[in-house]
C-alpha positions in Angstrom: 34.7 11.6 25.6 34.5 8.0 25.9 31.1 7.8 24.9 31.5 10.1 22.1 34.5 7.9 20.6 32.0 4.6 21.0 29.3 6.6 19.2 32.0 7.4 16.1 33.1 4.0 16.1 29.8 2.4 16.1 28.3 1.1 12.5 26.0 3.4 11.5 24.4 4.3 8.5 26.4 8.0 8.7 29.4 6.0 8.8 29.1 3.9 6.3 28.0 6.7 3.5 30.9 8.5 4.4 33.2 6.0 4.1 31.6 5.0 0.6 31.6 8.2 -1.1 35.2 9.3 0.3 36.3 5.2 -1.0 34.7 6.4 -4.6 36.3 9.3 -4.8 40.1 8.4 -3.7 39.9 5.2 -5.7 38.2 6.8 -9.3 41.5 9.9 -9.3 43.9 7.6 -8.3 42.5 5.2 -11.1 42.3 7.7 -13.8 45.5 9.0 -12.9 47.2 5.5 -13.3 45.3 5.0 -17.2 45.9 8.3 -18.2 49.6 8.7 -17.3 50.4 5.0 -17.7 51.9 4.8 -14.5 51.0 1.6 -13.7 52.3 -0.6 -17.0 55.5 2.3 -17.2 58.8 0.3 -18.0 61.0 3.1 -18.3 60.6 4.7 -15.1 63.5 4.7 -12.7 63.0 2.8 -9.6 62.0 5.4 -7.4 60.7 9.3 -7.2 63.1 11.5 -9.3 62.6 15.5 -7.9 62.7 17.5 -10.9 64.0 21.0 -11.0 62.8 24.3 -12.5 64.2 24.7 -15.5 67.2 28.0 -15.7 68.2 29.6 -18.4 71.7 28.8 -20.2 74.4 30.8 -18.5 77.8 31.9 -19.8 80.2 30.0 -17.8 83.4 31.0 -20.0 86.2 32.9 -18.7 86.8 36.6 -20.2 89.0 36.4 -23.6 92.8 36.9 -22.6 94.9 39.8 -23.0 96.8 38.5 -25.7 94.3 37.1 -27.9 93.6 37.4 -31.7 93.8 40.3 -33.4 90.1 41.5 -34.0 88.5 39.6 -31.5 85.3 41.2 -29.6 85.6 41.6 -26.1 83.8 38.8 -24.2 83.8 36.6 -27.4 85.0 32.9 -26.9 88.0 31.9 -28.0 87.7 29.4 -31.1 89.0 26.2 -31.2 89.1 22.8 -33.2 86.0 21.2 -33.4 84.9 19.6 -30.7 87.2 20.9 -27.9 86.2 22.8 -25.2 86.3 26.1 -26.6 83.8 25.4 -29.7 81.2 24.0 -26.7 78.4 26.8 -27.2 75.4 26.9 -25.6 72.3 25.4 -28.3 68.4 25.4 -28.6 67.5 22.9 -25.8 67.0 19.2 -26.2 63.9 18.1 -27.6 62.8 16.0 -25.1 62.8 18.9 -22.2 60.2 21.3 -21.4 56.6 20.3 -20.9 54.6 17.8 -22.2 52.5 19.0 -25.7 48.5 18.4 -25.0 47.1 15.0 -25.6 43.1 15.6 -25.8 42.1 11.8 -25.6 43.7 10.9 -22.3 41.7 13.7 -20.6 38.7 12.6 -22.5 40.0 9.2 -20.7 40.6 10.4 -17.4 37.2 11.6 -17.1 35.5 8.4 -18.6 36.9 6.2 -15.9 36.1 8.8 -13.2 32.7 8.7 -14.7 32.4 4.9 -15.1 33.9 4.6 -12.1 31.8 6.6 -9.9 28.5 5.3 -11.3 29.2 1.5 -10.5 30.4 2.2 -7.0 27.2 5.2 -6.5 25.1 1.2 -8.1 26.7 -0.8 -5.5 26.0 1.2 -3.0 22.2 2.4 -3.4 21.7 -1.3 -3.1 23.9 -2.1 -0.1 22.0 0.8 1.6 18.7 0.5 0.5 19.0 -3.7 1.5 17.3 -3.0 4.9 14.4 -1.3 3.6 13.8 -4.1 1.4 13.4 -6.4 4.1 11.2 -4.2 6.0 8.9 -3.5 3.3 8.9 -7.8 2.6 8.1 -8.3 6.4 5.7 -6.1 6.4 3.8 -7.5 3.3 4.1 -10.7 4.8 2.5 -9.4 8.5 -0.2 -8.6 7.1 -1.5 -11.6 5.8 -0.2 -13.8 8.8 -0.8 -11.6 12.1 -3.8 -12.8 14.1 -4.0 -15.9 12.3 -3.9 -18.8 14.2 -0.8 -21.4 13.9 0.7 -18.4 11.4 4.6 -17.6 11.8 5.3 -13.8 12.3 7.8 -12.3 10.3 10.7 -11.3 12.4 13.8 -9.2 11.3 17.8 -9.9 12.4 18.4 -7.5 15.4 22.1 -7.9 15.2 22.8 -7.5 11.5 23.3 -4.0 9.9 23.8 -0.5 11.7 22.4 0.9 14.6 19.4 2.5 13.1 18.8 -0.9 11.1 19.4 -2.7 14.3 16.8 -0.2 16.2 13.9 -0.5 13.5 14.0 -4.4 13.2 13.7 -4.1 17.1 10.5 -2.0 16.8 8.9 -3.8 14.2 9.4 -7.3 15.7 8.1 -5.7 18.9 4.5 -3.9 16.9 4.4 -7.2 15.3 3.9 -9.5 18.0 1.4 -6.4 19.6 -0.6 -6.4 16.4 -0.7 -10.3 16.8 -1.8 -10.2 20.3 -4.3 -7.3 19.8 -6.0 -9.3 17.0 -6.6 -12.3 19.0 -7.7 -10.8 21.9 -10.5 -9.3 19.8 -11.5 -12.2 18.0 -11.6 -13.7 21.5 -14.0 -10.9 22.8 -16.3 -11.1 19.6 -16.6 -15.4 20.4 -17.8 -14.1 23.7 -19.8 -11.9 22.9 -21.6 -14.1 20.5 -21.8 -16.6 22.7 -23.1 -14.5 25.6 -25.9 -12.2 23.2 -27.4 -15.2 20.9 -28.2 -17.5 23.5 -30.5 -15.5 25.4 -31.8 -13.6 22.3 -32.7 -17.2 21.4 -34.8 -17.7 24.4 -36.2 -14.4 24.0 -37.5 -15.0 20.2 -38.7 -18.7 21.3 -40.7 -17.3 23.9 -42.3 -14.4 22.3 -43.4 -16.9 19.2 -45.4 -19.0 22.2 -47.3 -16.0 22.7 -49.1 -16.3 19.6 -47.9 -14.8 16.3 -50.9 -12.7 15.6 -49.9 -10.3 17.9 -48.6 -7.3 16.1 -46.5 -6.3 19.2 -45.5 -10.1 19.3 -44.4 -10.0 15.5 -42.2 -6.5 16.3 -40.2 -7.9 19.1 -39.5 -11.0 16.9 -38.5 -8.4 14.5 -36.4 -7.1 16.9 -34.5 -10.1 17.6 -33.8 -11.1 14.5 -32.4 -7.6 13.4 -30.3 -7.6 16.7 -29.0 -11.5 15.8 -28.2 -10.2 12.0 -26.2 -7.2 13.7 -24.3 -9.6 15.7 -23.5 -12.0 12.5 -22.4 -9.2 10.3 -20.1 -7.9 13.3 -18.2 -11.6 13.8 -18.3 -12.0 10.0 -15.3 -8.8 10.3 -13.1 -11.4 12.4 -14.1 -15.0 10.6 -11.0 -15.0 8.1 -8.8 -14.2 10.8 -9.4 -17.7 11.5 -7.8 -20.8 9.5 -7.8 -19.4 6.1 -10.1 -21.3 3.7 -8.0 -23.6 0.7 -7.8 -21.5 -2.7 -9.0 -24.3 -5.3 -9.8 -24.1 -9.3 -13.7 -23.0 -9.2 -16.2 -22.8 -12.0 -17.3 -19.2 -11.4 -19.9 -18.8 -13.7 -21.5 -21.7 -12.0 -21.2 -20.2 -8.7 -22.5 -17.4 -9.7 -26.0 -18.8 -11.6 -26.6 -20.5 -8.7 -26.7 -18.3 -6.2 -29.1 -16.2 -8.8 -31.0 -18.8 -9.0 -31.7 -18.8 -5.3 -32.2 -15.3 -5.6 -35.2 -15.6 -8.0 -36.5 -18.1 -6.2 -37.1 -16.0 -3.5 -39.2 -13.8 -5.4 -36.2 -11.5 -6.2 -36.1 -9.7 -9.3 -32.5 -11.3 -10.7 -31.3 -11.8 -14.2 -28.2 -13.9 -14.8 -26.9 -12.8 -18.5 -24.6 -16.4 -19.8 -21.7 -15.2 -21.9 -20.3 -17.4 -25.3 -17.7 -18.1 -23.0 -19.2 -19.3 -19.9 -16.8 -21.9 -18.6 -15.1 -19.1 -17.0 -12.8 -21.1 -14.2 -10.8 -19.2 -11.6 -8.8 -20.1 -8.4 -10.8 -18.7 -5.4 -12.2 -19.7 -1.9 -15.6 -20.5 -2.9 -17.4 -20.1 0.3 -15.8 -16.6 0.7 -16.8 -15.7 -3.0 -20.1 -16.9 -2.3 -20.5 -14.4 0.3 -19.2 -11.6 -1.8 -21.4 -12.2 -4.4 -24.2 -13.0 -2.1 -23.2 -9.3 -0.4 -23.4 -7.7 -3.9 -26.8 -8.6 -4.9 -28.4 -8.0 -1.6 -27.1 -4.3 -2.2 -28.6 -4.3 -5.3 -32.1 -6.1 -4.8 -32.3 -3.6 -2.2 -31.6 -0.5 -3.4 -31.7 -0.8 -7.0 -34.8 -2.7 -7.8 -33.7 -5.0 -10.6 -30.8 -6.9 -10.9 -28.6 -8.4 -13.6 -25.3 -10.3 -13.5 -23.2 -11.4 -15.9 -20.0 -13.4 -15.9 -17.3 -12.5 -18.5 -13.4 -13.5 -19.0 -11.4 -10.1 -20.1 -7.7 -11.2 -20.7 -5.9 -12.6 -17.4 -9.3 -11.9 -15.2 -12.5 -13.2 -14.7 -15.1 -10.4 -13.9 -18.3 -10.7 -11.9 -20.5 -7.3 -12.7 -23.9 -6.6 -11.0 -25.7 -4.0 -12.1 -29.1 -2.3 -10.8 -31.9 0.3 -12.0 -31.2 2.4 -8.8 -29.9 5.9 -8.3 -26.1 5.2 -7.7 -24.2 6.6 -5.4 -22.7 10.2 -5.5 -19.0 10.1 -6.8 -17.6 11.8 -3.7 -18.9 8.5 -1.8 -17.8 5.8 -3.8 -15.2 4.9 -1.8 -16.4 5.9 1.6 -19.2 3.2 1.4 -16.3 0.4 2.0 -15.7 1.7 4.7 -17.5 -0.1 8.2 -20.7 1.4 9.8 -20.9 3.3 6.9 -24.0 4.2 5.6 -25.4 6.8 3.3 -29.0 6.7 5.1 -28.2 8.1 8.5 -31.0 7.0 10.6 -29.7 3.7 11.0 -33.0 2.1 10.6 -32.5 -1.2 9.7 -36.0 -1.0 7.6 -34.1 1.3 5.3 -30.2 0.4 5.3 -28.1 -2.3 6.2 -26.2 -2.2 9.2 -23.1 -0.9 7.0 -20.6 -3.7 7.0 -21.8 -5.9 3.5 -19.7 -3.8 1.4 -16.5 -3.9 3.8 -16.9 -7.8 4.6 -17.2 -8.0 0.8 -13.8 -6.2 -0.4 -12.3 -7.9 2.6 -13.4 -11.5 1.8 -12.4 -10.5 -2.2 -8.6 -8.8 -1.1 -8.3 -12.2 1.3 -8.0 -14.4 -2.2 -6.6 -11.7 -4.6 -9.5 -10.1 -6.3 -11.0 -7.1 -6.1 -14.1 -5.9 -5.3 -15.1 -1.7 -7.0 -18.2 0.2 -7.5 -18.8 3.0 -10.6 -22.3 4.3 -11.8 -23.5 2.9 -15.2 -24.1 5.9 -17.7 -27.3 4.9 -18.6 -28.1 5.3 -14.6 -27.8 2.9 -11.7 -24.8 1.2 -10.1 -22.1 -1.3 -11.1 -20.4 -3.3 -8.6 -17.4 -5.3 -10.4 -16.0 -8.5 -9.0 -12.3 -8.7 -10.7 -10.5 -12.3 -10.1 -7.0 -13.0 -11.8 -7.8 -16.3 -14.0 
């Protein structure tokens, strides 16, 4: 019983609905009772509640003519008298002012306006008095997601003792999956450090020490090969957790320039890379340069790899600056154009290294690209081949 009466009396959400729609209600009749009928401004009205009575019909109160009356007279006529006395008192048509009301068609045209006008502001009011927690937990969790498992980062934390008990209850469990999500991410980038630290090293002595053997041994050359695939797997993994460190500065950066250099260290390599210069080829853009260089970078080994040539272009369209890369390749099937940003994905399953990546250039890419507000998709070009589009707000 006692724990039942708590539970009503507690603030919760229930509660508060409840009291807000019966509150509209009572206060729009009462209101549209008090303009319609004028109750409220009334001058005329007596002081307090007057009862008013049904309404009779006029009764003959007059006594029966007397014996002796005048000759002629009918029976149960009134006697006649001078004007005014009490025998020429007959009973009339009733006062004007009695009897109901006539119909006045604007005042419930009136009474149903302010209903109306009253009901919509408060229904207003409260959507937003309701809905107010939500907002906050949909801005906390915008904000946890670009701060959890970030060093020296501030975790967004909601007020456990304001609102009603299921407000309460939620900002509990979302300050506790918070600071879970916060330790979870550190741990990992913790294990990856140790890893890398543990796995290179020797892997390092182990390349060293096979080069001493002589390098025209083929087996020699394969288990160089080896290590150097096995030390790119392990830089493509901890290149997943590297932004989770101290973010790098956002700063104005000449993108087309960027972007012609790193083609230009592409052809020097041998690589068959175009860079096509727009009119407008100052095309400047705030963005982490060392994370759009890796992007990029990402983008046109894709490319030179499984496209054969390459051309890249920088172009300003409105409010963005767009990077495109296009190749001579065969595309990719529609169904998988968004399943190859995924991690470990690969469309070549043997997971030969000699024909594929190790599937994570594409993912480090759009995650590098989301980390400074651009955006990173992939379509196939009509006249055949793939497009991969670099989309930065200018």
């Amino acid at each position: 019983m006692i724990r039942g009466l708590r539970r009503w009396c507690a603030d919760t959400l229930f509660k508060r609905l409840f009291l807000l729609l019966w509150a509209t209600l009572v206060v729009s009749h009462l209101a549209a009772f008090s303009v319609s009928t004028g109750w409220l401004w009334r001058t005329d009205a007596p002081a307090g509640p007057m009862p008013t009575l049904p309404s009779l019909p006029p009764m003959d109160l007059e006594p029966p003519p007397m014996a002796g009356g005048p000759p002629g007279a009918r029976p149960g006529a009134r006697p006649e008298g001078p004007p005014g006395s009490h025998a020429d008192r007959r009973p009339g048509p009733p006062p004007a002012g009695d009897g109901p009301p006539p119909e006045r068609p604007h005042l419930l045209v009136l009474d149903y306006g302010v209903r109306l006008l009253l009901i919509g502001l408060c229904a207003w009011w409260g959507a937003r008095w309701l809905s107010a927690p939500v907002r906050r937990l949909v801005e906390a969790s915008r904000q946890l997601g670009a701060v959890v498992g970030r060093p020296g980062a501030t975790l967004p934390r909601l007020d456990e003792a304001r609102g009603t008990v299921e407000v309460r209850e939620a900002a509990h469990v979302f300050n506790e999956m918070a600071q879970q999500l916060d330790e979870s991410f550190r741990h990992r980038g913790l294990l990856m450090a140790a890893i890398s630290h543990d796995l290179r090293t020797p892997l390092t002595r182990i390349r060293l020490r096979l080069e001493s053997l002589g390098p025209e041994d083929d087996r020699v050359r394969r288990c160089v090969a080896d290590v150097t695939e096995m030390d790119t797997l392990l830089e493509d993994a901890l290149a997943l957790f590297r932004g989770l460190g101290t973010p790098e500065p956002t700063q104005p950066t000449d993108i087309t320039a960027l972007v012609e250099s790193l083609c230009d260290d592409a052809v020097e390599l041998g690589q068959p890379v175009s860079f096509q210069r727009a009119d407008d080829a100052a095309a400047t853009a705030p963005a982490q340069p060392v994370a759009l260089r890796r992007v990029v970078g990402n983008l046109l080994s894709n490319a030179v790899r499984y496209g054969g040539r390459v051309e890249v272009a920088v172009q300003r369209q409105g409010d963005q600056v767009v990077i495109t890369v296009d190749d001579e390749g065969p595309g990719i099937p529609e169904q998988a154009l968004k399943a190859v940003f995924e991690p470990f994905h690969r469309l070549e399953s043997s997971r030969n290294r000699a024909s594929g990546g190790s599937g994570l250039g594409l993912y480090i890419a759009r995650d590098l690209a989301q980390r400074q507000g651009a955006s990173v998709s992939l379509s196939n070009r009509p006249q055949g081949g793939l497009r991969a589009e670099v989309r930065l707000p200018a």
